[in-house]
C-alpha positions in Angstrom: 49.5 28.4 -37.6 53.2 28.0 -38.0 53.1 24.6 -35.7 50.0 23.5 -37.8 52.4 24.4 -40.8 55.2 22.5 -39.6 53.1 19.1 -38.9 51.9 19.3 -42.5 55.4 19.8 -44.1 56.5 16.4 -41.7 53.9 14.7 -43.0 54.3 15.5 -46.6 57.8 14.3 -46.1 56.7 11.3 -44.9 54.1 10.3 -47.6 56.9 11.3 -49.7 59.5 8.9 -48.9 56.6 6.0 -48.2 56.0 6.9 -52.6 59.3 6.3 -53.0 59.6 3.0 -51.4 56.0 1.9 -53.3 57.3 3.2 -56.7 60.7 1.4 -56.0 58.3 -1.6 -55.1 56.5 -1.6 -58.4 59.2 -1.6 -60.4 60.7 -4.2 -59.1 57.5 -6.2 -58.9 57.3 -5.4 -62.8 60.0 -6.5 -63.6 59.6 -10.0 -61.9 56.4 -9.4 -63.7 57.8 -9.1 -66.8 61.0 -12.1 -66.7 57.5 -14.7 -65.6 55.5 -13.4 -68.6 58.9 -14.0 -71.1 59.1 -17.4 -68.8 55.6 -18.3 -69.5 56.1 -17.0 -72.8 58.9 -19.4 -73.6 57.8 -22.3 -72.3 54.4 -22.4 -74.8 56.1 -21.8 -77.3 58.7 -24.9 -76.8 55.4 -26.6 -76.0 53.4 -25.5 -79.0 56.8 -26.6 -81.3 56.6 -29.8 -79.9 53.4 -30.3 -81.4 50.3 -29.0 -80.7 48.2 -30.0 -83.5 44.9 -28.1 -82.3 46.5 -24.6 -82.8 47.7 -22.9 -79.3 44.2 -23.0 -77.2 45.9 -20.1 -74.9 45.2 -16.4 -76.0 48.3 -13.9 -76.3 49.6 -13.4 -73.3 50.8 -9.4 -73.7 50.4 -7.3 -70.3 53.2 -4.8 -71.0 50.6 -3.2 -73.1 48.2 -3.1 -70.2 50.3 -2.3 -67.4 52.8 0.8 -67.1 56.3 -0.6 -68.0 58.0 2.6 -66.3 55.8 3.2 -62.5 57.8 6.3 -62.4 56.1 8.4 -64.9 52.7 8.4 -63.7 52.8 12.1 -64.0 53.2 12.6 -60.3 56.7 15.0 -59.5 
């Protein structure tokens, strides 16, 4: 029981630290995430006050309110 108790504790360690690294991941994936979407941002709106008599035919381009700007507080400890 104690051996089956100390393979279990090794492996919890493990899946912990592999978190980590995917939470550390995420966040940094966000917020490449976020600098293209201010990018993309930017550029049609340079584009649109250049002249773009039709109106802007793109919808709003807002993920941050779709996507968790912080991976970290999931809720998971």
């Amino acid at each position: 029981m104690e051996r089956l108790n100390s393979k279990l504790y090794l492996q919890n360690c493990y899946i912990m630290k592999e978190n980590e690294k995917l939470r550390k991941k995420a966040q940094l994936l966000n917020q490449e995430n976020q600098a293209l979407l201010s990018e993309l941002k930017q550029k049609l709106s340079k584009a649109d006050t250049k002249g773009n008599p039709e109106g802007n035919t793109i919808p709003e381009l807002n993920l941050s309110s779709s996507s968790n700007p912080d991976p970290s507080s999931s809720g998971n400890p």
